[in-house]
C-alpha positions in Angstrom: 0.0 0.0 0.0 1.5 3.5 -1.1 -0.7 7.1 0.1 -3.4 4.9 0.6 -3.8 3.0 -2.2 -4.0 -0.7 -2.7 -1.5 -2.1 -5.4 -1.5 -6.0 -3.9 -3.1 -8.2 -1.8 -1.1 -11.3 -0.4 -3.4 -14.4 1.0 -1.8 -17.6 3.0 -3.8 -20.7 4.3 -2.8 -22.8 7.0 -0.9 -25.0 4.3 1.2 -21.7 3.3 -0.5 -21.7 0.1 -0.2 -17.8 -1.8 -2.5 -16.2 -3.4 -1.8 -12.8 -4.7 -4.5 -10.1 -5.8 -3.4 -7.4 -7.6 -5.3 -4.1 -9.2 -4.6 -4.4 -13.1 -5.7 -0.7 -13.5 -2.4 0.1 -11.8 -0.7 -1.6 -14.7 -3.1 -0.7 -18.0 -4.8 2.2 -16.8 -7.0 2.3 -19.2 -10.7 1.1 -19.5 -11.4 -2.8 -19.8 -13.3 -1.8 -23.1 -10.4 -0.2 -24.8 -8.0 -2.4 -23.5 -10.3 -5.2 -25.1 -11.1 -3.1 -28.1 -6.5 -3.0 -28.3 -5.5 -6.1 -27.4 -8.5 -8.9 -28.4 -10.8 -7.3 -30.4 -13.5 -8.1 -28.1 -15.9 -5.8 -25.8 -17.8 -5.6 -23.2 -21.5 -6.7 -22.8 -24.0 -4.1 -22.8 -25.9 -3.6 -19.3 -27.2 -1.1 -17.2 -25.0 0.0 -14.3 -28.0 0.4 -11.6 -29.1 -2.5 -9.9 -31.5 -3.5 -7.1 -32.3 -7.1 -5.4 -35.4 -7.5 -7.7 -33.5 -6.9 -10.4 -30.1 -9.0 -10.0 -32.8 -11.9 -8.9 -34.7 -11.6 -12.0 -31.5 -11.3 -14.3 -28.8 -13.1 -12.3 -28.4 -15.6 -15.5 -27.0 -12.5 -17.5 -25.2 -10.6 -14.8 -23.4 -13.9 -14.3 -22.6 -13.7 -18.1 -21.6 -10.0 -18.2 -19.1 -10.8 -15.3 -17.6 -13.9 -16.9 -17.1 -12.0 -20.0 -15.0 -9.8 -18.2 -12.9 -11.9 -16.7 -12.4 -14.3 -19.5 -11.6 -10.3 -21.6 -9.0 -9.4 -18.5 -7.3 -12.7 -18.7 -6.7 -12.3 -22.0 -5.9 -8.7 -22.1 -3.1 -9.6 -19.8 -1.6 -12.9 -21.5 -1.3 -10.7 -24.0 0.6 -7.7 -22.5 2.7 -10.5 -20.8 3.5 -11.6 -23.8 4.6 -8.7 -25.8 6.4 -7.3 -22.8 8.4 -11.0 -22.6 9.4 -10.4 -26.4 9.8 -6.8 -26.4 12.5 -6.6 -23.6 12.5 -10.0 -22.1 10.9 -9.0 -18.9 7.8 -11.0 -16.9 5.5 -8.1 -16.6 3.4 -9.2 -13.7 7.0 -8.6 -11.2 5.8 -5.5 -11.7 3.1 -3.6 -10.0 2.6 -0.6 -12.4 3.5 0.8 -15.5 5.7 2.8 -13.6 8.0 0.5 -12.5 7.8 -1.5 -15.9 8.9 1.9 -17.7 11.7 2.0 -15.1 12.7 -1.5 -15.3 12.9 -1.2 -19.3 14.8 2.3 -19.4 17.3 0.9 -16.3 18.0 -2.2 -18.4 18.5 -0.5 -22.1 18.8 3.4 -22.1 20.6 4.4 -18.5 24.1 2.7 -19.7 26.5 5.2 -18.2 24.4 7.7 -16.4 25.1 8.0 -13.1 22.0 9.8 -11.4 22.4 10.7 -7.3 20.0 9.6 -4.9 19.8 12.9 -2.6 20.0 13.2 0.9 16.9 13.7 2.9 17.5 17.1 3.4 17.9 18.0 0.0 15.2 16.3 -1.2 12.7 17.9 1.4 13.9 21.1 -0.7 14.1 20.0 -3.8 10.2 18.8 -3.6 8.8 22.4 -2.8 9.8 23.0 -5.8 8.5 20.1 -7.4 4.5 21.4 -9.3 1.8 19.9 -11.3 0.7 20.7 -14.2 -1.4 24.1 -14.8 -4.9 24.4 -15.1 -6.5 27.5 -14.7 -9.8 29.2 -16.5 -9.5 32.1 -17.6 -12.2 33.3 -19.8 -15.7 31.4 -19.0 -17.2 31.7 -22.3 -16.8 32.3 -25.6 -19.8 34.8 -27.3 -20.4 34.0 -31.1 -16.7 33.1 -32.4 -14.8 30.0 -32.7 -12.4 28.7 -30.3 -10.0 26.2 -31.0 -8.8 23.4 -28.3 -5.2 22.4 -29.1 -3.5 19.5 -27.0 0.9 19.3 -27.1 1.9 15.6 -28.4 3.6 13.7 -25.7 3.8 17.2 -23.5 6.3 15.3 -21.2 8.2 13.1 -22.8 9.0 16.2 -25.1 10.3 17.6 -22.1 12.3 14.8 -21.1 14.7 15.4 -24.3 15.9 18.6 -22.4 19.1 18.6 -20.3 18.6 17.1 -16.9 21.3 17.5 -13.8 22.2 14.4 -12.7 24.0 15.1 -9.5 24.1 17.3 -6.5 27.1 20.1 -5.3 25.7 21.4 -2.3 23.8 24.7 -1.0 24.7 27.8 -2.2 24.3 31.7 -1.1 24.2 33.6 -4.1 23.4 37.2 -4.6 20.7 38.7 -6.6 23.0 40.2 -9.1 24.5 37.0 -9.9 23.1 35.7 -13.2 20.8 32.9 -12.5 22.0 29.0 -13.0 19.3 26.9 -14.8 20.6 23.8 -12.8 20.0 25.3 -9.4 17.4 25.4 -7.6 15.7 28.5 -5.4 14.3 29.6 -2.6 13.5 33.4 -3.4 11.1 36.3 -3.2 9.9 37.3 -7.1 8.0 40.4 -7.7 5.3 39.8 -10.8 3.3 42.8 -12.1 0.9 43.4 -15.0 1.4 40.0 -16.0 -2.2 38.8 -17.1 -0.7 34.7 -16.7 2.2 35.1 -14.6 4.8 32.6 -14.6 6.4 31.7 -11.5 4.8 28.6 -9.3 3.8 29.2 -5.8 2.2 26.7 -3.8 -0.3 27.7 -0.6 -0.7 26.0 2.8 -3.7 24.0 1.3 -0.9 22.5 -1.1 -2.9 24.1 -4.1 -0.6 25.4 -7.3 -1.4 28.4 -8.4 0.4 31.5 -10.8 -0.1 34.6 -8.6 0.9 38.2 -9.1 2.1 40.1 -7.1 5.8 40.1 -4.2 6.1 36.4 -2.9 8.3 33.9 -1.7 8.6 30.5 -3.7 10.9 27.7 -4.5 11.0 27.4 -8.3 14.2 25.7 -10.8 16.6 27.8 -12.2 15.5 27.6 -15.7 11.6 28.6 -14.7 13.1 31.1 -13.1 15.6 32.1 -15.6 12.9 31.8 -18.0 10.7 34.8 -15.6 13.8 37.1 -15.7 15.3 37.3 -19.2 11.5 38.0 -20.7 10.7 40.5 -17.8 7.9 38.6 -16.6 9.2 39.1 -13.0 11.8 40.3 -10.7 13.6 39.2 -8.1 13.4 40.7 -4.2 15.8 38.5 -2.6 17.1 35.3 -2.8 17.1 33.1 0.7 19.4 29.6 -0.1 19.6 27.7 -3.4 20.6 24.0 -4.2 23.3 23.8 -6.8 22.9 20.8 -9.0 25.5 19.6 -11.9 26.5 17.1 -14.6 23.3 18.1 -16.6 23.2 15.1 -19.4 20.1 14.6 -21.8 19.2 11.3 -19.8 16.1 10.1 -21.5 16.3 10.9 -24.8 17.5 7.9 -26.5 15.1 6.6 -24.3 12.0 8.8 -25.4 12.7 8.9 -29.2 13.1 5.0 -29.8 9.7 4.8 -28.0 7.6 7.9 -29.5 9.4 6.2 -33.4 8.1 2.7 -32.0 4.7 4.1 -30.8 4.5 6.0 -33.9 5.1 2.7 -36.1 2.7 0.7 -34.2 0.0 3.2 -34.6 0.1 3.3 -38.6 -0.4 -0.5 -38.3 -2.9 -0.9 -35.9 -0.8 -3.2 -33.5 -1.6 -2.8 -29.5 2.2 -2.4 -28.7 1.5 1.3 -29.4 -0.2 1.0 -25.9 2.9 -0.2 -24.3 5.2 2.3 -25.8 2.7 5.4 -24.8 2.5 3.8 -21.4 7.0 3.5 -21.6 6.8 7.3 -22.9 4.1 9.0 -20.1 5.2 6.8 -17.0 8.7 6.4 -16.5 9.5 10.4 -15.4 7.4 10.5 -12.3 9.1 7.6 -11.0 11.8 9.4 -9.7 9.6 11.4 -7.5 8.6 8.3 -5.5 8.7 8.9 -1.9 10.2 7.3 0.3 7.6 5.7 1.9 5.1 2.3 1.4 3.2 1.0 4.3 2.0 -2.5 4.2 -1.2 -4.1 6.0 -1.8 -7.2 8.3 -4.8 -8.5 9.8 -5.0 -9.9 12.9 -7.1 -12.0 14.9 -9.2 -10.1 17.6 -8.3 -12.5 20.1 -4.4 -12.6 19.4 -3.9 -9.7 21.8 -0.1 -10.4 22.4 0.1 -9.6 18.2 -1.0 -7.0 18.2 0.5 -5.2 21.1 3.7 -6.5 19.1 2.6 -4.3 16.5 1.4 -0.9 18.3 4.7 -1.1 20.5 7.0 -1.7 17.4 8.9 1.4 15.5 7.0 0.5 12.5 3.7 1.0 13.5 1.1 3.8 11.8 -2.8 2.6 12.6 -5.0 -0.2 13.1 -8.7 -0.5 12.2 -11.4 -3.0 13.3 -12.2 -4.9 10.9 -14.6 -7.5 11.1 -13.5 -10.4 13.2 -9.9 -8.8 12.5 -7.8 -6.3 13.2 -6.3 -4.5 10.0 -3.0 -2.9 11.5 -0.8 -0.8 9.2 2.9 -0.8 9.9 6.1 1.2 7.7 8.1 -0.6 5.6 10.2 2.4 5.0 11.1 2.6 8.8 12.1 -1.4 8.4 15.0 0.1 6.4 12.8 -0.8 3.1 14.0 2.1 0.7 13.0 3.6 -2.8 16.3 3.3 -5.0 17.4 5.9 -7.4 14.3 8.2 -6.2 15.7 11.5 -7.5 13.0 14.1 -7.0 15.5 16.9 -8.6 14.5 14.6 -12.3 11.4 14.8 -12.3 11.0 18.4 -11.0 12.4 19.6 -13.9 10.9 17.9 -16.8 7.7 19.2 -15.2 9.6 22.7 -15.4 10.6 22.0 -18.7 6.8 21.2 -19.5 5.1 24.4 -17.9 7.7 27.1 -19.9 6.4 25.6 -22.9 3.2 26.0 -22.3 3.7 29.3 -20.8 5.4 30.0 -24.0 2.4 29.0 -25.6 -0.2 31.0 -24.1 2.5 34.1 -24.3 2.4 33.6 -28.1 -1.7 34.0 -28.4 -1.5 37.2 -26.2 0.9 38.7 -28.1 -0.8 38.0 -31.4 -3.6 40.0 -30.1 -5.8 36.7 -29.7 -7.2 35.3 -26.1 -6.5 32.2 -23.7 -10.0 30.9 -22.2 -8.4 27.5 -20.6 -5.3 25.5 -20.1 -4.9 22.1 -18.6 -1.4 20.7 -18.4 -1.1 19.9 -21.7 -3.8 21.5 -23.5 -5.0 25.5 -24.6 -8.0 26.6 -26.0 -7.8 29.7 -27.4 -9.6 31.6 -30.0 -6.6 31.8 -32.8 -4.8 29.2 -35.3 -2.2 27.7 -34.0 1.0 25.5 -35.7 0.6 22.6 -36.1 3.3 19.5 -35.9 2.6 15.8 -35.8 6.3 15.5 -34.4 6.8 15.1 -30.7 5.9 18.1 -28.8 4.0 19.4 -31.3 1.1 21.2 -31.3 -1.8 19.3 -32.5 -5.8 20.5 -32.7 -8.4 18.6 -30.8 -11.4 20.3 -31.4 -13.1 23.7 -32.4 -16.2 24.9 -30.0 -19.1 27.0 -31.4 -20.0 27.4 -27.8 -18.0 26.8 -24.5 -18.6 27.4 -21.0 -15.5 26.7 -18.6 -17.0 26.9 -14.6 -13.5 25.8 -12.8 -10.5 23.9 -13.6 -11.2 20.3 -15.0 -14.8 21.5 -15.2 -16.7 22.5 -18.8 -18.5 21.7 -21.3 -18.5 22.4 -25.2 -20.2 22.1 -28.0 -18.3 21.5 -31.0 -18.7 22.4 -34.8 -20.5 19.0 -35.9 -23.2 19.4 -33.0 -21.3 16.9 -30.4 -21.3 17.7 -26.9 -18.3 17.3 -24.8 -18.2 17.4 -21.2 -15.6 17.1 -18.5 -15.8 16.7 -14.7 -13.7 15.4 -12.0 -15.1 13.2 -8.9 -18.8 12.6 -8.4 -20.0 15.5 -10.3 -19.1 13.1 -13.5 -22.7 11.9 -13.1 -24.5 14.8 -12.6 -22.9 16.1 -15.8 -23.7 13.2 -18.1 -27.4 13.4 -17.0 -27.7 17.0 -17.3 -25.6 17.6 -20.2 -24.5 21.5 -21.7 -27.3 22.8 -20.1 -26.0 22.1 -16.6 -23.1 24.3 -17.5 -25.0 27.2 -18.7 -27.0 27.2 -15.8 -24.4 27.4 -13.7 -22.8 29.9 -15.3 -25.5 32.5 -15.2 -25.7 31.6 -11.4 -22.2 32.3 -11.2 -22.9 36.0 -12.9 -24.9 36.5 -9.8 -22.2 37.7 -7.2 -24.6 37.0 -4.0 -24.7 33.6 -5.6 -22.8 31.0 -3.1 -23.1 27.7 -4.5 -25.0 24.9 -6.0 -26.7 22.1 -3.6 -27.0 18.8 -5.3 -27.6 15.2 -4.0 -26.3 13.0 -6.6 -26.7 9.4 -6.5 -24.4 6.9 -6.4 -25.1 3.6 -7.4 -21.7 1.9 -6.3 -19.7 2.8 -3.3 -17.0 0.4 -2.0 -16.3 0.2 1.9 -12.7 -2.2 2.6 -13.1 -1.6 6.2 -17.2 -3.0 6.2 -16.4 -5.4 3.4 -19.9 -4.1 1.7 -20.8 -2.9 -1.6 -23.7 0.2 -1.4 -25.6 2.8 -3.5 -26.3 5.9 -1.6 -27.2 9.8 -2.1 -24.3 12.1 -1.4 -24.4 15.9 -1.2 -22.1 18.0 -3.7 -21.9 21.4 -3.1 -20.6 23.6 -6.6 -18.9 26.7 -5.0 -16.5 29.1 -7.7 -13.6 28.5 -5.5 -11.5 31.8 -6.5 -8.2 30.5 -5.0 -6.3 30.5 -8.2 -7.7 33.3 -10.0 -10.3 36.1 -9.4 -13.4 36.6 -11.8 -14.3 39.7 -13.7 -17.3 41.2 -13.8 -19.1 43.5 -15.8 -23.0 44.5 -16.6 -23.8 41.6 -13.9 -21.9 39.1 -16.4 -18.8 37.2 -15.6 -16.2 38.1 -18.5 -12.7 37.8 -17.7 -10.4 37.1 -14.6 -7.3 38.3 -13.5 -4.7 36.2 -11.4 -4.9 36.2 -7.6 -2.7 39.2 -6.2 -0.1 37.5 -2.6 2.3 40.3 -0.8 4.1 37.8 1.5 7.4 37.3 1.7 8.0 35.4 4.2 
């Protein structure tokens, strides 16, 4: 278990016999249909997803069916994999638990050869991850009024990024001075100053651990090239400059690595083979790996009457929690403080290619606003914007998605679209998903005229849900839950003008400490 999150399940008997469950969604992540669709040519059965006891009585026959089709398609989806992974890079792919570690494995094996990367000390990597960000998404116009906009998405966003220089070792702190010229291999812990900048540039993250691009005279820790980036197009200054991390021997690590995959991927897709699923998976997986922590927990059940265990357990150095669980106790213990540790966890990696990754799409966005044109969304590795873009079918190309005759974007990883053929595309995060697909565009307009309302503090919904899983009561439910829709103005503020929400402006922070 790592943050939470099953990956395996080991079973003994009394005879020592093992059985191991393990999530193949951790592996494939990708729907059983399209993984069938890929791999078998086969899909799944057609049913309805809500049930009730008169209903699994009356069709039991069927749902027995629709299950055993889905085992018999998983089986074979993974025979499959196994086997192309065996005669791709003569590995057995089910050592592995994800496709992260398989990407690791494979680029370990073939690509690292004579790269040395350092593992950093603890203390180093405690600073080097407050510097480590997600992607950026942000709204920033809600709607679009009788024009076109066009939705364009980067090909392979990261693994483009991953072709850049990466340091591959670490020299120690340093105490430089804000006239110095700024190292792209270091990394900072600084004061910027951003004004008139209508999508700033620098990273900042709050207490609530939310990323966000403010304006304004704050303290951040940010990579020398974001930062470098900031300063040489005047899209900040700098105020002062606290401690930095000096790193070195920057060496493009990965990109033998990402080019003999996206040239593979590329091949397999012109002829339709399902290996262009394992080489997509090699390409997006492999650079987060290196921002593993340093931490997997593992759980044991124990018999309520074996007191004496479990005492073992709650008095050991290992121990986190326990949980009645039934009959059983479910106690979770460290393996990290066994002396269990990540290897070649190099946070510094992968908080640059994500650095990397945001200046291009910065870049991006910068490029529409000085044509004149405007930005109304980004996500990670998409824009929509209202102008033509260039486009590239090459890796980190631009590419277009879709064009909207009418949009509405409520909050980040939350709109809805209409394109030019009349089809409706919607996208939610979480348990709103189904209040979206029942409601359709409509919803989103609707909530956008609430949202012109300024006295207007949210949206009540109960939405059902018709399969909730509880581990610790071993059940299977449907229930109501409550969602509350709030505009959460954390990351940027809305405009408003004539009682009509128009524009919005980044979110201003003056504190330097």
């Amino acid at each position: 278990m790592r943050g939470g999150k099953i990956y395996k399940i080991d079973i003994y008997d009394s005879y020592n016999t093992h059985l191991s469950l393990r999530d193949s969604l951790n592996l494939l992540p990708m729907s059983l249909n399209d993984l069938g669709k890929s791999f078998i040519n086969r899909s799944k059965l057609d049913i309805n997803p809500i049930f009730t006891l008169e209903r699994i009585s009356k069709e039991k026959y069927f749902i027995i069916k629709y299950l055993t089709n889905d085992i018999e398609m998983l089986r074979d989806i993974i025979i499959s994999f196994e086997n192309m992974v065996n005669e791709s890079y003569n590995m057995i792919c089910h050592n592995n638990l994800t496709s992260t570690s398989l990407s690791y494995k494979i680029f370990k094996k073939y690509y690292l050869k004579t790269h040395k990367i350092e593992v950093p000390k603890t203390y180093y990597d405690k600073f080097i991850r407050r510097a480590y960000y997600g992607g950026r998404c942000e709204v920033y116009k809600p709607t679009n009024d009788s024009n076109k906009i066009f939705h364009y998405d980067f090909n392979s966003h990261y693994p483009s990024s991953m072709l850049n220089k990466i340091p591959t070792k670490i020299s120690g702190w340093k105490s430089p001075q804000i006239w110095e010229p700024i190292d792209p291999y270091t990394i900072y812990d600084v004061v910027v100053n951003i004004e008139k900048q209508y999508i700033p540039s620098i990273p900042f993250r709050d207490k609530d651990n939310t990323l966000k691009f403010p304006s304004g005279t704050f303290r951040t820790n940010v990579t020398g090239v974001e930062l470098k980036y900031s300063i040489d197009n005047k899209y900040a200054n700098i105020v002062k400059i606290y401690k930095s991390l000096k790193l070195k021997d920057p060496q493009p690590i990965f990109r033998e690595y990402v080019l003999d995959m996206f040239s593979k991927r590329q091949e397999a897709k012109m002829q339709n083979r399902p290996s262009e699923i394992l080489y997509k998976l090699n390409m997006n997986s492999l650079y987060g790996r290196f921002a593993m922590k340093n931490e997997s927990t593992e759980n044991i059940f124990v018999n309520k009457s074996d007191i004496e265990s479990l005492n073992k357990y709650i008095e050991s150095e290992e121990f986190r929690n326990f949980w009645e669980f039934g009959e059983k106790y479910l106690v979770e213990v460290s393996k990290t403080a066994k002396g269990v540790r990540i290897p070649e966890s190099a946070s510094y990696v992968s908080t640059y290619v994500t650095s990397y990754a945001r200046i291009v799409l910065h870049e991006a966005m910068m490029g529409v606003l000085d044509r004149g044109g405007n930005v109304y969304y980004c996500d990670t590795d998409s824009i929509v914007t209202n102008l033509r873009m260039e486009e590239s079918n090459t890796l980190g190309g631009l590419k277009l998605e879709d064009t909207y005759s009418k949009a509405y974007f409520i909050a980040p990883k939350l709109y809805g679209c209409l394109n030019i053929k009349s089809l409706v595309k919607l996208r939610g995060k979480g348990i709103i998903n189904t209040l979206i697909k029942s409601r359709g565009l409509s919803w989103f307009e609707e909530e956008y005229n609430k949202i012109n309302d300024t006295t207007h503090e949210g949206s009540f919904y109960k939405i059902y849900r018709s399969f909730v899983r509880s581990l610790r009561d071993l059940r299977i439910y449907s229930r109501y839950k409550p969602y509350t829709l709030t505009f959460n103005e954390n990351k940027r503020i809305r405009i408003v003008a004539n009682k009509k929400w128009v524009d919005t402006k980044p979110i201003n922070i003056n504190n330097n400490e």
